[in-house]
Each structure stands twice: as C-alpha cells, then as structure tokens.
Backbone atoms as SQL, in Angstrom:
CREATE TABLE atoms (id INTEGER PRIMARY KEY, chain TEXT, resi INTEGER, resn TEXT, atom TEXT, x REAL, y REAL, z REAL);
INSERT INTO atoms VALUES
  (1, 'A', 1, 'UNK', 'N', -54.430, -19.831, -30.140),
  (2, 'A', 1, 'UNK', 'CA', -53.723, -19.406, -31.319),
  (3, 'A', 1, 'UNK', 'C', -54.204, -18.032, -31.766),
  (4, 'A', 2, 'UNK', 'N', -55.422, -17.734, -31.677),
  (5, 'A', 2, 'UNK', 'CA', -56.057, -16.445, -31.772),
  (6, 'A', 2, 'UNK', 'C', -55.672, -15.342, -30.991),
  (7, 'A', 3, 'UNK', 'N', -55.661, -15.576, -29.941),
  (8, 'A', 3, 'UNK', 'CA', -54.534, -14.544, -29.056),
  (9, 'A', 3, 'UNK', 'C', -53.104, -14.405, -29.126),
  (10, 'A', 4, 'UNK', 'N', -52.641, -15.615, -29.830),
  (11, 'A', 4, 'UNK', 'CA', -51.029, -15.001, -30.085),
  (12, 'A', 4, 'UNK', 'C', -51.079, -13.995, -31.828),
  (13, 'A', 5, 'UNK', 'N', -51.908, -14.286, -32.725),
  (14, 'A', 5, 'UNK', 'CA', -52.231, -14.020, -33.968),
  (15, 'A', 5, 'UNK', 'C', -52.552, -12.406, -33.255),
  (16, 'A', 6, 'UNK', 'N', -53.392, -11.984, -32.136),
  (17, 'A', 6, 'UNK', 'CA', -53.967, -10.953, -32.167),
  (18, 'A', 6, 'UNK', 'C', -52.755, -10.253, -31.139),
  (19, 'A', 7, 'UNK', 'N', -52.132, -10.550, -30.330),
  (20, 'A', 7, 'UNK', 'CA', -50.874, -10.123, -29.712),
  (21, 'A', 7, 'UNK', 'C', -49.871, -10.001, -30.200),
  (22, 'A', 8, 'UNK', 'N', -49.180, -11.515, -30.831),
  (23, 'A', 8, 'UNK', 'CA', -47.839, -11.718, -31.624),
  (24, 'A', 8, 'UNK', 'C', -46.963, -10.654, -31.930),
  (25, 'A', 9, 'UNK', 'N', -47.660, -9.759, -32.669),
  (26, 'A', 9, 'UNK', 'CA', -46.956, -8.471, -33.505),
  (27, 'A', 9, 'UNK', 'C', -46.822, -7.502, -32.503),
  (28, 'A', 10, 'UNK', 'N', -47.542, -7.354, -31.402),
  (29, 'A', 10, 'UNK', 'CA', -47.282, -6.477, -30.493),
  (30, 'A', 10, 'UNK', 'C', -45.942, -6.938, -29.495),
  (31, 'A', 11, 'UNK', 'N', -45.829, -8.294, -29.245),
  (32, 'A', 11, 'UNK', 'CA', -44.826, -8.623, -28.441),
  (33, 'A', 11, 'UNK', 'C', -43.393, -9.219, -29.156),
  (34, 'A', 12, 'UNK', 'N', -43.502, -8.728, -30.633),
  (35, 'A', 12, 'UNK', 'CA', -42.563, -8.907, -31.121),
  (36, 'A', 12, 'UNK', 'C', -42.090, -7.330, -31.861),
  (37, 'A', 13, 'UNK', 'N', -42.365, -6.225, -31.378),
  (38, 'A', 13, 'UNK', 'CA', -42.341, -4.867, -31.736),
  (39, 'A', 13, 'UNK', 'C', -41.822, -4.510, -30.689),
  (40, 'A', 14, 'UNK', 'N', -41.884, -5.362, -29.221),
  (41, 'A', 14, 'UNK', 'CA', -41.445, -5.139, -28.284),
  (42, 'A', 14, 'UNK', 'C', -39.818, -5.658, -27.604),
  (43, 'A', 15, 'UNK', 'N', -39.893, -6.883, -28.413),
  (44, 'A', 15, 'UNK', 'CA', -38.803, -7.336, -28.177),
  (45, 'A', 15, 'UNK', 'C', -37.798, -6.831, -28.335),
  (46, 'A', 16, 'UNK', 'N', -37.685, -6.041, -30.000),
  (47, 'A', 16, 'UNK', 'CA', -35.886, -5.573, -29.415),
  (48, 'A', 16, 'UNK', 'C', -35.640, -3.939, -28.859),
  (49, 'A', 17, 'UNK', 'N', -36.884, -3.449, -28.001),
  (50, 'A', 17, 'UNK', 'CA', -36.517, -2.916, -27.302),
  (51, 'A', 17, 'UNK', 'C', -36.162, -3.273, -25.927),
  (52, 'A', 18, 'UNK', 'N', -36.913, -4.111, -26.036),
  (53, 'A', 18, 'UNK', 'CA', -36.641, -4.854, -24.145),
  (54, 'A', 18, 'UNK', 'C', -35.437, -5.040, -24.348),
  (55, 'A', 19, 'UNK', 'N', -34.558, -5.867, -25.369),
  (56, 'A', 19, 'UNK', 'CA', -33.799, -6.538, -25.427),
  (57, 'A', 19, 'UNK', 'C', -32.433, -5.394, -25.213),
  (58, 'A', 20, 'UNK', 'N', -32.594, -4.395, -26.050),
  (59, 'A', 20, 'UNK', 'CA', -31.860, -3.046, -26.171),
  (60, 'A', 20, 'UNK', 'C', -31.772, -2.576, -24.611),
  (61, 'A', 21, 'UNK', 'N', -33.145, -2.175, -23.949),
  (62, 'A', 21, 'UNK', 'CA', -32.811, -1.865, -22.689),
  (63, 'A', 21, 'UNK', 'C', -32.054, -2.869, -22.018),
  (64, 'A', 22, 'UNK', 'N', -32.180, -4.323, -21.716),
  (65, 'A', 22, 'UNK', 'CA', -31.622, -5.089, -21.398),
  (66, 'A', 22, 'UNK', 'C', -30.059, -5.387, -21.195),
  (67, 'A', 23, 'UNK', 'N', -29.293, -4.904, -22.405),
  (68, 'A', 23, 'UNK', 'CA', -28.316, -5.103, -22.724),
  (69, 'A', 23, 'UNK', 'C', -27.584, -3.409, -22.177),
  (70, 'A', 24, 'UNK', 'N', -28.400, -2.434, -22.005),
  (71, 'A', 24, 'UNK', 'CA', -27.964, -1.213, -21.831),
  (72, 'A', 24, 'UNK', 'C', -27.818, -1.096, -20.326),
  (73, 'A', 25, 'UNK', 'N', -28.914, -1.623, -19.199),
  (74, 'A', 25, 'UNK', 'CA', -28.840, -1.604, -17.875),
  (75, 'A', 25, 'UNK', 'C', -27.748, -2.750, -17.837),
  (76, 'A', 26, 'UNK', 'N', -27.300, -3.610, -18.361),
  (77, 'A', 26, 'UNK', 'CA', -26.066, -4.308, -17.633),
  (78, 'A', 26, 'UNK', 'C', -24.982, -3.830, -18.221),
  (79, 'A', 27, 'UNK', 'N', -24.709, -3.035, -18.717),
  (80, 'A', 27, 'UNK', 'CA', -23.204, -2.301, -19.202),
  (81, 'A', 27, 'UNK', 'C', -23.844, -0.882, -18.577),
  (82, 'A', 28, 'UNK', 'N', -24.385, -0.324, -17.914),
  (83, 'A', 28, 'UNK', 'CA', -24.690, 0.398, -17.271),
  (84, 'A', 28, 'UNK', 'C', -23.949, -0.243, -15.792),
  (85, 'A', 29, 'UNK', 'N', -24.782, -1.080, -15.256),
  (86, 'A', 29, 'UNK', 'CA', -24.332, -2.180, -13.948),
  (87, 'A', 29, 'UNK', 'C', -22.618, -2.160, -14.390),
  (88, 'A', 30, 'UNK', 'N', -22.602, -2.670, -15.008),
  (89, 'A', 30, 'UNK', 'CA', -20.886, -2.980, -15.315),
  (90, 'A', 30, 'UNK', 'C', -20.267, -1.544, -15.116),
  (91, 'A', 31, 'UNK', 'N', -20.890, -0.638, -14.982),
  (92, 'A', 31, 'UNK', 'CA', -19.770, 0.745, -15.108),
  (93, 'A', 31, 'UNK', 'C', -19.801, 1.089, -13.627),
  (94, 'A', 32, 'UNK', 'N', -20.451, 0.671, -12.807),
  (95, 'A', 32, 'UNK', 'CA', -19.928, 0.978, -11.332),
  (96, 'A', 32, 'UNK', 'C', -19.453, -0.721, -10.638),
  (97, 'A', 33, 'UNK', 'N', -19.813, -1.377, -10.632),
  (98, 'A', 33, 'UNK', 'CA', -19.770, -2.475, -10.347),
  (99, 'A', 33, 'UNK', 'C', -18.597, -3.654, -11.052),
  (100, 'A', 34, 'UNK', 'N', -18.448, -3.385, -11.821),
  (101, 'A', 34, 'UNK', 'CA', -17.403, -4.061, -12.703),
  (102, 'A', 34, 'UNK', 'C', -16.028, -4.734, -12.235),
  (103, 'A', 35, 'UNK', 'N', -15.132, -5.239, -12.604),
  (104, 'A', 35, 'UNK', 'CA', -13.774, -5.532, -12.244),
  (105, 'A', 35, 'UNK', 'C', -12.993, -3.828, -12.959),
  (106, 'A', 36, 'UNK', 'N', -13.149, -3.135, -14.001),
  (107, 'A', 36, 'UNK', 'CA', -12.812, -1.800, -14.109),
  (108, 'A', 36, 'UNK', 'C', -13.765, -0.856, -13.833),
  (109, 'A', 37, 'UNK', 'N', -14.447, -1.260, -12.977),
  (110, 'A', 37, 'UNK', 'CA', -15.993, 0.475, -12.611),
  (111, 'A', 37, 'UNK', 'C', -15.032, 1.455, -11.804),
  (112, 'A', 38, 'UNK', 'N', -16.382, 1.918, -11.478),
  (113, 'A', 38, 'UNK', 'CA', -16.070, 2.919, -10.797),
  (114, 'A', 38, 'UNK', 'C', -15.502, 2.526, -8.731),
  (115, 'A', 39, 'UNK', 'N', -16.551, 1.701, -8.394),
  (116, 'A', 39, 'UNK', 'CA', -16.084, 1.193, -7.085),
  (117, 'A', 39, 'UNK', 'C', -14.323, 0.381, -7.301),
  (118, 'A', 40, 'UNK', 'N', -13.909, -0.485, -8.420),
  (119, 'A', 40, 'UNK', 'CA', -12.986, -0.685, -8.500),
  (120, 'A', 40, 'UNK', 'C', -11.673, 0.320, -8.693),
  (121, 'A', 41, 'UNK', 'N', -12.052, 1.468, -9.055),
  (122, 'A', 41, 'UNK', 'CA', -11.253, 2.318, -9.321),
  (123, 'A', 41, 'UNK', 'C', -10.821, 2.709, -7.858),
  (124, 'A', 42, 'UNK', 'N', -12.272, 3.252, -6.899),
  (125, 'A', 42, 'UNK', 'CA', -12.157, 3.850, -5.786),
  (126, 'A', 42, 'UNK', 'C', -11.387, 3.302, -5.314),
  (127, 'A', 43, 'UNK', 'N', -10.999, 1.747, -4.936),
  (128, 'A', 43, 'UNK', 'CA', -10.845, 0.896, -4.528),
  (129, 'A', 43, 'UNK', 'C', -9.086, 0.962, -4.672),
  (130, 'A', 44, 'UNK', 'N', -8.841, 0.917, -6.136),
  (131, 'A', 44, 'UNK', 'CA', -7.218, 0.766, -6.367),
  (132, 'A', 44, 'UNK', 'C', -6.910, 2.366, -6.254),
  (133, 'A', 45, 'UNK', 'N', -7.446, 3.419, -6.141),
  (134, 'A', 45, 'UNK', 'CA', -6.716, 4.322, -5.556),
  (135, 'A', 45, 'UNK', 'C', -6.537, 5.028, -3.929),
  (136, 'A', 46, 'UNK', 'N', -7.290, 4.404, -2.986),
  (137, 'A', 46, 'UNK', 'CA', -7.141, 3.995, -1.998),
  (138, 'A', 46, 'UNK', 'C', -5.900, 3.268, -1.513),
  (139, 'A', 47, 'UNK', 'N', -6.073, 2.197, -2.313),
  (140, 'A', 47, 'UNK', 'CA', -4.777, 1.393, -2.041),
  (141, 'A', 47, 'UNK', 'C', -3.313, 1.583, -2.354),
  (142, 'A', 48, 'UNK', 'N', -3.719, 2.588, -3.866),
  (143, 'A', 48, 'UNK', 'CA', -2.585, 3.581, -4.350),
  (144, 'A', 48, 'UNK', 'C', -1.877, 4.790, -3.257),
  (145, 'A', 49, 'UNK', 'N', -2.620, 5.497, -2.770),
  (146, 'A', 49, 'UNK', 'CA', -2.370, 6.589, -1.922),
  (147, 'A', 49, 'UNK', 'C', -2.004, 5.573, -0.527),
  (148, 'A', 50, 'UNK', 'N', -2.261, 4.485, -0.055),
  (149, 'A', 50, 'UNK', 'CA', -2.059, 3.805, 1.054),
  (150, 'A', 50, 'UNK', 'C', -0.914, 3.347, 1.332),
  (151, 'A', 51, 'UNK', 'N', -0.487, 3.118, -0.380),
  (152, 'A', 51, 'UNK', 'CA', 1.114, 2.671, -0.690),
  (153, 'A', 51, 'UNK', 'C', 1.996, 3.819, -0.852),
  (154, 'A', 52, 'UNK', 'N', 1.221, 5.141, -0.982),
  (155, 'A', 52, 'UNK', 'CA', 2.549, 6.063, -1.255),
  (156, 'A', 52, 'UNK', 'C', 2.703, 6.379, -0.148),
  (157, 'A', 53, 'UNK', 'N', 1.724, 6.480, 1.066),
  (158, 'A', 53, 'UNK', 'CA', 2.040, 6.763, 2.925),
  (159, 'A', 53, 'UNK', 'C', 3.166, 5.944, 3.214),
  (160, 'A', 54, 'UNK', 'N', 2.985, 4.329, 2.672),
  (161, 'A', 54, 'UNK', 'CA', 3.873, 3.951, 3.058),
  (162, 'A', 54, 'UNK', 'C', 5.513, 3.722, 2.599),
  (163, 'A', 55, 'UNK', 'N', 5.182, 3.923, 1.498),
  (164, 'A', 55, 'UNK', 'CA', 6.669, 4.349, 0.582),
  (165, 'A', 55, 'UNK', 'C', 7.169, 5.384, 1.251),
  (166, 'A', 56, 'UNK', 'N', 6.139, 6.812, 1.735),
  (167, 'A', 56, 'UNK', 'CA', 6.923, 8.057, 2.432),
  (168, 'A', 56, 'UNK', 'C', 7.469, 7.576, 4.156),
  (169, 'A', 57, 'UNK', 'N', 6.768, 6.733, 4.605),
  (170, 'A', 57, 'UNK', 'CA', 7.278, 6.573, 5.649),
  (171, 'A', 57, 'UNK', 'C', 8.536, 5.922, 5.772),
  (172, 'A', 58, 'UNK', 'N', 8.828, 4.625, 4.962),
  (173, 'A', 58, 'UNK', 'CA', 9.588, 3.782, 4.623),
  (174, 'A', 58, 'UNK', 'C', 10.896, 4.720, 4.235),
  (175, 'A', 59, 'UNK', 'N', 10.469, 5.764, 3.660),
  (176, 'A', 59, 'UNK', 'CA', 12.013, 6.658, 3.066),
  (177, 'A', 59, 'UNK', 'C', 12.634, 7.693, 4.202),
  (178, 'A', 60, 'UNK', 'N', 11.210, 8.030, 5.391),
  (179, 'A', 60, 'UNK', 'CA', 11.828, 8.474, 6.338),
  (180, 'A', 60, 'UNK', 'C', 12.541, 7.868, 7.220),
  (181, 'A', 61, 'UNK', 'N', 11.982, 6.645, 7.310),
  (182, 'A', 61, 'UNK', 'CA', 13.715, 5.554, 7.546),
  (183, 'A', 61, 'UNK', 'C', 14.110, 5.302, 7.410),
  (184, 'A', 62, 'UNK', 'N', 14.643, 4.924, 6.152),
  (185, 'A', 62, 'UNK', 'CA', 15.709, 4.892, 5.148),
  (186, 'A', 62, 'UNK', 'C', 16.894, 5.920, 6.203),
  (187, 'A', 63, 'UNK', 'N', 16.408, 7.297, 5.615),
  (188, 'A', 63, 'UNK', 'CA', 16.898, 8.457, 5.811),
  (189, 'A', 63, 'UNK', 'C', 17.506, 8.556, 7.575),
  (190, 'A', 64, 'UNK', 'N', 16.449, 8.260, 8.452),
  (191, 'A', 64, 'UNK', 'CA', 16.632, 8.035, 9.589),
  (192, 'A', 64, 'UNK', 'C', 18.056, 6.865, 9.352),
  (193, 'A', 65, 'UNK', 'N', 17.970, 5.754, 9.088),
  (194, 'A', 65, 'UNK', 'CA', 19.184, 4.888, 9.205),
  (195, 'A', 65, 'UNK', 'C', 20.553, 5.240, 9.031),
  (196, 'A', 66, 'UNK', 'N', 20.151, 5.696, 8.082),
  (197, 'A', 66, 'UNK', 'CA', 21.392, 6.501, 7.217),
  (198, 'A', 66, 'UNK', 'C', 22.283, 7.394, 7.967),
  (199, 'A', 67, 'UNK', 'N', 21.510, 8.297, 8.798),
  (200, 'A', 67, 'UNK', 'CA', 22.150, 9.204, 9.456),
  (201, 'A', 67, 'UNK', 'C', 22.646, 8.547, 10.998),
  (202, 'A', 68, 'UNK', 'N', 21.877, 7.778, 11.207),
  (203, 'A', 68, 'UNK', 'CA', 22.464, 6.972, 12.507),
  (204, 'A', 68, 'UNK', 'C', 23.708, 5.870, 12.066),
  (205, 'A', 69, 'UNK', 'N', 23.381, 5.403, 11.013),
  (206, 'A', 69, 'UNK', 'CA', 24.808, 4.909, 10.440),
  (207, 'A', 69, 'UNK', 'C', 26.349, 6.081, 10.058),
  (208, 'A', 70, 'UNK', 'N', 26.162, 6.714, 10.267),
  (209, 'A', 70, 'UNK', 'CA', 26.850, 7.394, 9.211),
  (210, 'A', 70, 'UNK', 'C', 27.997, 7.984, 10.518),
  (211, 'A', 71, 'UNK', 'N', 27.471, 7.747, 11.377),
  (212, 'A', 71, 'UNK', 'CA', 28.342, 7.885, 12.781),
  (213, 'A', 71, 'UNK', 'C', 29.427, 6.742, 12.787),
  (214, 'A', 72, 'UNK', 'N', 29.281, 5.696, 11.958),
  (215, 'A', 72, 'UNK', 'CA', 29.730, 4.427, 12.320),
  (216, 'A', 72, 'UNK', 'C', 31.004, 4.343, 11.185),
  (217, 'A', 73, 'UNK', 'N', 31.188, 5.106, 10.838),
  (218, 'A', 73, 'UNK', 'CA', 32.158, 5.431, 10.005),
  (219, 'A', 73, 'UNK', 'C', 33.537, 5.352, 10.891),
  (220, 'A', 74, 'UNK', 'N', 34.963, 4.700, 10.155),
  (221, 'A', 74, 'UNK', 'CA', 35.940, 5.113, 10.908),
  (222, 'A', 74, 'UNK', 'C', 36.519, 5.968, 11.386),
  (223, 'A', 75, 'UNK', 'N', 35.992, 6.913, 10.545),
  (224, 'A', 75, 'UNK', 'CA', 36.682, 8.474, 10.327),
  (225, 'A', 75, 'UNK', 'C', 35.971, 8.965, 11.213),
  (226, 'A', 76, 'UNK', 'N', 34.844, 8.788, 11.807),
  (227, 'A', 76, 'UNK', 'CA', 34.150, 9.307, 12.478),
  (228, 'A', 76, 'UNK', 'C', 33.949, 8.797, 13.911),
  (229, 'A', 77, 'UNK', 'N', 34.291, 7.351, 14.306),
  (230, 'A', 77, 'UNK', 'CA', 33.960, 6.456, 15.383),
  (231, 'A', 77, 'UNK', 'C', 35.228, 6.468, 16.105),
  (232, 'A', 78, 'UNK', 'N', 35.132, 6.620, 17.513),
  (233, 'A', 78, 'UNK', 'CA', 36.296, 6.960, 18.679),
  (234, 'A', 78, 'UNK', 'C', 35.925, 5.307, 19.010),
  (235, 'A', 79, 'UNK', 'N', 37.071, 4.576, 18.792),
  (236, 'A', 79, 'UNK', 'CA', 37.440, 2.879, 19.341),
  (237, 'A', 79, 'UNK', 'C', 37.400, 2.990, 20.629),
  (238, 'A', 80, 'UNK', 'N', 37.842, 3.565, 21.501),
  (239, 'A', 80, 'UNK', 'CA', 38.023, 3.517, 23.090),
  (240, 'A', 80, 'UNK', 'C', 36.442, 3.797, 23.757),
  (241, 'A', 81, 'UNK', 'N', 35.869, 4.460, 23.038),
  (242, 'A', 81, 'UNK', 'CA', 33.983, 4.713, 23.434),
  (243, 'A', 81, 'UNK', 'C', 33.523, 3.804, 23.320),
  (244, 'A', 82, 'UNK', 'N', 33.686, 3.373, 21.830),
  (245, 'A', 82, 'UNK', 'CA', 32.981, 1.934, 21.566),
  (246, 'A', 82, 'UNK', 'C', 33.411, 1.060, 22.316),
  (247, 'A', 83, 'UNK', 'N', 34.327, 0.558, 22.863),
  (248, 'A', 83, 'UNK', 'CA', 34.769, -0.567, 23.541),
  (249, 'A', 83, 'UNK', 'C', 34.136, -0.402, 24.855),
  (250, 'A', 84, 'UNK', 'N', 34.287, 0.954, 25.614),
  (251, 'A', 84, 'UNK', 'CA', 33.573, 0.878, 27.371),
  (252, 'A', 84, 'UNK', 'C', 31.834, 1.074, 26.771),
  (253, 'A', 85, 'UNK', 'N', 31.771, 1.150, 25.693),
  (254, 'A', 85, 'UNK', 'CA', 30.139, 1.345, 25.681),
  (255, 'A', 85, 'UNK', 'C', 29.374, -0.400, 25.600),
  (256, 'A', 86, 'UNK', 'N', 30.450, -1.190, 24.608),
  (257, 'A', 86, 'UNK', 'CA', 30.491, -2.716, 24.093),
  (258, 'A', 86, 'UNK', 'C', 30.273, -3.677, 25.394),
  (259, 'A', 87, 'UNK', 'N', 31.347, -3.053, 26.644),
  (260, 'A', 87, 'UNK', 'CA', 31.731, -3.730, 27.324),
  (261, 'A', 87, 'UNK', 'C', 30.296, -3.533, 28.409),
  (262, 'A', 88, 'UNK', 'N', 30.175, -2.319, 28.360),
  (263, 'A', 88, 'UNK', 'CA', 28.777, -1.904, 29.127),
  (264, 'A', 88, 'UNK', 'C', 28.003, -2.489, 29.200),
  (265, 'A', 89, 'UNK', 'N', 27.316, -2.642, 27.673),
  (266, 'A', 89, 'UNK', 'CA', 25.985, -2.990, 27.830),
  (267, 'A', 89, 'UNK', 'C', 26.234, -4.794, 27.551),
  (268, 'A', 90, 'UNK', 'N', 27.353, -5.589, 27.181),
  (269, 'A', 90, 'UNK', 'CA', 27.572, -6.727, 27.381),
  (270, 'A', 90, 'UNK', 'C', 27.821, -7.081, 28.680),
  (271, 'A', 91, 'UNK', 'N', 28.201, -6.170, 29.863),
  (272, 'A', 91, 'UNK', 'CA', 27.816, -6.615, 31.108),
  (273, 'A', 91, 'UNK', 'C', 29.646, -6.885, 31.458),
  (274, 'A', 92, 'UNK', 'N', 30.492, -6.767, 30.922),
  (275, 'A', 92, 'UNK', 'CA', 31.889, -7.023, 30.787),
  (276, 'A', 92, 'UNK', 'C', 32.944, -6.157, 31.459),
  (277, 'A', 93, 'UNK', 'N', 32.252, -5.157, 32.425),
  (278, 'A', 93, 'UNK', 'CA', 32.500, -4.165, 33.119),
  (279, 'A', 93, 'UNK', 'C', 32.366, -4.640, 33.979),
  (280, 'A', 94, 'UNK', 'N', 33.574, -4.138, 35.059),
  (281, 'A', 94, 'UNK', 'CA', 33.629, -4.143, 36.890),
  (282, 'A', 94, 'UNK', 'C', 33.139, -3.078, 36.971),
  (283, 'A', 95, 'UNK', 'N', 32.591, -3.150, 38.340),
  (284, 'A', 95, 'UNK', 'CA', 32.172, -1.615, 39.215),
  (285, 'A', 95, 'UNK', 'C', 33.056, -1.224, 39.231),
  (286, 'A', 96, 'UNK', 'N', 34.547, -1.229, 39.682),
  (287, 'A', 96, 'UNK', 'CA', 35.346, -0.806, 40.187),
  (288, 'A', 96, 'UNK', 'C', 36.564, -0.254, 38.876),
  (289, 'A', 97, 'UNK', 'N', 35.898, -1.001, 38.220),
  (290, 'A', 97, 'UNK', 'CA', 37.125, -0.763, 36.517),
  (291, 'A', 97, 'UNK', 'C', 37.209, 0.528, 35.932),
  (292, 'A', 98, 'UNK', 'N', 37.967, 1.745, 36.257),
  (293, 'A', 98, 'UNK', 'CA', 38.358, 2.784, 35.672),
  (294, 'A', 98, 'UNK', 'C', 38.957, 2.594, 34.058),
  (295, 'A', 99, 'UNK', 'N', 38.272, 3.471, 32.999),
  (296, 'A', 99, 'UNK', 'CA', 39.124, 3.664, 31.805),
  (297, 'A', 99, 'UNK', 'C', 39.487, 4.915, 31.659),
  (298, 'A', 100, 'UNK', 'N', 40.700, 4.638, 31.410),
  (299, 'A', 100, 'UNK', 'CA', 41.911, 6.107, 30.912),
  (300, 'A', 100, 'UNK', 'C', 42.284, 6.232, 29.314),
  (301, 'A', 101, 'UNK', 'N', 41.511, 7.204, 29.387),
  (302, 'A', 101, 'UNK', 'CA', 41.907, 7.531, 27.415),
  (303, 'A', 101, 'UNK', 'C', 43.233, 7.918, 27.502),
  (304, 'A', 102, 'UNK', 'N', 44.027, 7.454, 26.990),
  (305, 'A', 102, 'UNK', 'CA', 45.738, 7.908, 26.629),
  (306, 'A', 102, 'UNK', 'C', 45.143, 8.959, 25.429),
  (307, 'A', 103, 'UNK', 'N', 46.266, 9.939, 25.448),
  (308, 'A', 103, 'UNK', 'CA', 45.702, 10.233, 23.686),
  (309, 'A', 103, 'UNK', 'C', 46.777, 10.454, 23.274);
C-alpha cells in the first residue's frame, strides 16, 4: 500500500496522457489503414482509372459496330451479294453454279 501511496500520483498524472497518445496513434492507424484511408483510396482509384480503360475500350466498339453495321442498311446493301455470299459460306453453292447480276 506504501508503494502505491508513494507511486499512485505519478501513475495517475500519467494516465491521461497515455490515454491521449493512445487514442491519437489509432486515428492516426485509421488514416492509412482504414475502410476511408489512404490505402483505400489508392485502392478505389485504381479501380476507377481501370474502369475508365474499360469504358474507353468498350466505346471503341461500340463505334467499331456501328460502322460495320451501318453497311447493313437497305439503302446501302446489294441483295444479289448478300445472297452468293449467304449461300457461300452456308455451303449452298455448286462448284459449277454461275451467278449473273441482271441489272
């Protein structure tokens, strides 16, 4: 009891600084480490810029489609091509089968 009487006041002068540091190194910890730190940040903008590669790629095919469609238009599509091209690659062609475009 004599040693806490002769300590006591010293380890209670101490306490709310420990306690202060205490509370300061884990909101310290929390600012890189956190669900919002700094590694989380790194983290969702990585994944941010990962998604706009792929949004840009995604629109260059878009774009790509578009223009390969755009042949497929009536106004634009010769029926007699399409049909020996249809018949072609469905295998629906003789060797020997000549086509004559009338025009």
């Amino acid at each position: 009891m004599s040693i806490f009487r002769k300590f006591g006041g010293y380890f209670v002068s101490l306490a709310l600084p420990v306690a202060l540091l205490a509370v300061l190194w884990f909101f310290s910890l929390q600012i890189f480490t956190g669900n919002y730190g700094h590694i989380a940040l790194d983290k969702t903008q990585r994944e941010f810029a990962a998604a706009k590669r792929e949004i840009a790629m995604l629109e260059d095919r878009e774009v790509a489609l578009l223009k390969r469609n755009s042949g497929l238009r009536t106004e634009a599509l010769d029926l007699d091509l399409l049909d020996e091209r249809a018949r072609d690659v469905l295998g629906m062609i003789g060797r020997e089968e000549v086509f004559l475009i009338a025009n």
